[in-house]
N, C-alpha and C positions, 0 to 999 in steps of 0.2 A: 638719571638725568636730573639735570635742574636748572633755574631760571635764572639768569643774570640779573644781579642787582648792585645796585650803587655799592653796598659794604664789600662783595666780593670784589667789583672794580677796584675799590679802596684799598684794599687787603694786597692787589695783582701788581698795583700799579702806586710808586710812592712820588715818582718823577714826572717819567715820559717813557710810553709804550713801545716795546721792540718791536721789530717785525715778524721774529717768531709768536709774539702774543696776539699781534693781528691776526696772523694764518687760525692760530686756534678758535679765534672768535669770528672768522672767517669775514673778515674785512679788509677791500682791496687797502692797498697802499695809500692809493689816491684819496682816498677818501680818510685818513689819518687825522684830519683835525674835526672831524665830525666822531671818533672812534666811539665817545663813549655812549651818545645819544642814538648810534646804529645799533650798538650792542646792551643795552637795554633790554630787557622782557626777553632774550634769546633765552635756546634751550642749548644746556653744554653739557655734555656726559661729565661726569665725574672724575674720569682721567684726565680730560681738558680743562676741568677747573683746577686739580694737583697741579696739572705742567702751568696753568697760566701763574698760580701762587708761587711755584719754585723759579718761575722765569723772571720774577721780578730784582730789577736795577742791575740783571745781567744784558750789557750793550753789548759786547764783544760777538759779533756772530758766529764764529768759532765752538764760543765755550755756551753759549746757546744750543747748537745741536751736538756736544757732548751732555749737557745737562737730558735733551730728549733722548738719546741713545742711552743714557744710561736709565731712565726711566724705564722705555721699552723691555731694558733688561731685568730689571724688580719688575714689571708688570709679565712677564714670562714664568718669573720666579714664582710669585704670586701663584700663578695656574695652576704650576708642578703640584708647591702644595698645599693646595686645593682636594680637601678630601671631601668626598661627598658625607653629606650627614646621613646617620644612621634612623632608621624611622622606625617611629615607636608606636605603640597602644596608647590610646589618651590614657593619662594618668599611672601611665607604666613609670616609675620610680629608675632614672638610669644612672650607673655609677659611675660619677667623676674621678678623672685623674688628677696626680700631683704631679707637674711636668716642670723639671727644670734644665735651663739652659745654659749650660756654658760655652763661652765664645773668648778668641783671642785673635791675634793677628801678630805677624812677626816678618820680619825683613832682614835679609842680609848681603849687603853689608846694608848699613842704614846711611842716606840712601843706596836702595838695590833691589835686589827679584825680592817682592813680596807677594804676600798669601793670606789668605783668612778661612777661621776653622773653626766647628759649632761641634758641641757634642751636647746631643738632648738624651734626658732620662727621665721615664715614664715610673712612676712610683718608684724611684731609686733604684730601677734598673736599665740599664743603657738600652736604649730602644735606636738608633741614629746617630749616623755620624754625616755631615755636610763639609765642602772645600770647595774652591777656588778663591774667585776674585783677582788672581794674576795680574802683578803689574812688573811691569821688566826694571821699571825705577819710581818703584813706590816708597813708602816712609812704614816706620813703624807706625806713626798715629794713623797715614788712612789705613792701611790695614786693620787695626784696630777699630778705626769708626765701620768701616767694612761691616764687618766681622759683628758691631752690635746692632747693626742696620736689620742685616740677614736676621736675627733672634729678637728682632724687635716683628720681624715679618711675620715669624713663627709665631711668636709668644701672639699676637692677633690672631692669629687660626687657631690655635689653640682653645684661646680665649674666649671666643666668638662659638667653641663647641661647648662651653660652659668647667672647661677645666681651669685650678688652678695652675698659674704659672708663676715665676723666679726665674730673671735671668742673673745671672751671676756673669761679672766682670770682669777683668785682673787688671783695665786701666782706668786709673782716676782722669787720665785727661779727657779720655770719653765722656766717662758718666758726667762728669763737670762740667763737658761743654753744653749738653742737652739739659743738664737739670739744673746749672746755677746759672753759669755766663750767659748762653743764649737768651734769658731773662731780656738781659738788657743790653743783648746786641740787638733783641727784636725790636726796643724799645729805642733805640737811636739809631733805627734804619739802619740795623745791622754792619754798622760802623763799630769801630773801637778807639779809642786812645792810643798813639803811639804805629799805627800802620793797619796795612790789610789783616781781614780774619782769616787764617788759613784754612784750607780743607771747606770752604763755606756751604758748598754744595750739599755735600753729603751731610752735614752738620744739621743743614735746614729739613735734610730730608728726615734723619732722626728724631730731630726735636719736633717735627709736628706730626709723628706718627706717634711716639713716644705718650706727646701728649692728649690723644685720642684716646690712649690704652693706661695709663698710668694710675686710675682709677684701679686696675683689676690687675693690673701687672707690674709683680716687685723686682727693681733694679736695686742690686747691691753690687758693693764690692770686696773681691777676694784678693788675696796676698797670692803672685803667681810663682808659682812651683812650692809649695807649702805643703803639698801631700793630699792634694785632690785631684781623684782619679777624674774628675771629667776637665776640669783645669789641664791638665797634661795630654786628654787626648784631643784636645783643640788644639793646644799646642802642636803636639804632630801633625794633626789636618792641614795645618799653616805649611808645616816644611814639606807636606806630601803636594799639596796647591802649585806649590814652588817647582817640586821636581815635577809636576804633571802638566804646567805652564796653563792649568786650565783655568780662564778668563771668569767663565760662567760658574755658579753657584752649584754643585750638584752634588747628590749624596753618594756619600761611600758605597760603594756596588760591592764589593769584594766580601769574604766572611770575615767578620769582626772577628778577631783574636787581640782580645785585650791587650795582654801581655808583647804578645808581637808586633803589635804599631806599638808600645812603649816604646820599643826598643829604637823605631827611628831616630836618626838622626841626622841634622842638617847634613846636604853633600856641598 
């Protein structure tokens, strides 16, 4: 929980408050030009200050409660994995992992049925493989920002148990959107030069998780299909997502045989 303040309003709100950002702050309608001196001193849980900041200079009531559906659906994610921390002796010495993440997205045709695919490895050996994201007419890019959302999710859990993390990438228009351009679309209210930002949603969610964690978690970028085994089996997670049409994020259940999801291929 925490307390409403003038910078968070600031932060929420650059215009004029929707209606979804009242319900959060839980203020009638009616009372919309009193909003910010009602909501003052309140107490908001932490997911309702996420949704109020990602709700901002979204009017469209529409795409308002796709931004909260899709939240609800990273905050499910979140739970899944959620692993309980291990308890120790005071001063018991516990051994950190090296956890890297590879993540990719792909679509076909482009636009078409897209998917997004993560393969984590725990001191350089596969420990995990994660798919869906399902979109019946998705893009390569969101696929892709998908797909660094989900590893940006992880890489914080990870994180947060005091392991090293590395996600590895194969799109620059991703990593570029969170780590240069976003700069200074935050800075001119999220506007650009020459037309709308595309993908803005997902973009904003990235970049401010990103940058909570970027301190402790390295984003680079890899050349995709270059002869890295975990590069390749995102890849496939992406085409398996596709054929499994499955919406939601969830990890590969079945016995990992390397070699045998190599062998996928789009149908």
């Amino acid at each position: 929980m925490q307390i409403v303040t003038q910078e968070l309003l600031d932060i929420g709100v650059e215009n004029e408050i929707n209606d979804s950002q009242l319900i959060l702050l839980d203020i009638p309608t009616e009372q919309k030009d009193d909003w910010q001196k009602l909501a003052l001193g309140k107490e908001l849980s932490d997911a309702r200050a996420e949704l109020f900041v990602l709700l901002n200079g979204v009017e469209d009531s529409e795409t308002q409660e796709r931004v909260i559906t899709n939240y609800k659906v990273l905050q499910k994610f979140r739970k899944n994995i959620d692993i309980p921390k291990v308890k120790s002796e005071p001063k018991k010495k516990i051994t950190k992992s090296s956890i890297t993440i590879y993540c990719d997205g792909g679509c076909t045709p482009n636009p078409g049925k897209a998917g997004s695919g993560v393969a984590i490895y725990k001191d350089e050996k596969l420990s995990a493989l994660w798919y869906g994201l399902y979109e019946e007419m998705g893009t390569n890019n969101t696929a892709e920002l998908g797909a660094l959302y989900q590893s940006l999710l992880i890489a914080q859990t990870e994180n947060e148990k005091g392991n090293k993390v590395e996600i590895k990438c194969d799109s620059m228009y991703s990593i570029n959107c969170i780590k240069t351009w976003a700069i200074s679309w935050e800075k001119k209210g999220w506007t650009k030069k020459g037309g709308e930002i595309k993908n803005l949603e997902i973009i904003k969610l990235c970049y401010y998780l990103f940058n909570s964690i970027k301190k402790d978690v390295k984003l680079t970028h890899i050349k995709a299909h270059s002869g890295f085994e975990g590069n390749e089996l995102a890849d496939r997670m992406t085409m398996y997502a596709i054929q499994e049409k499955s919406q939601e994020f969830v990890q590969y259940s079945k016995e990992i045989d390397i070699q045998e999801i190599l062998k996928m291929r789009a149908g």
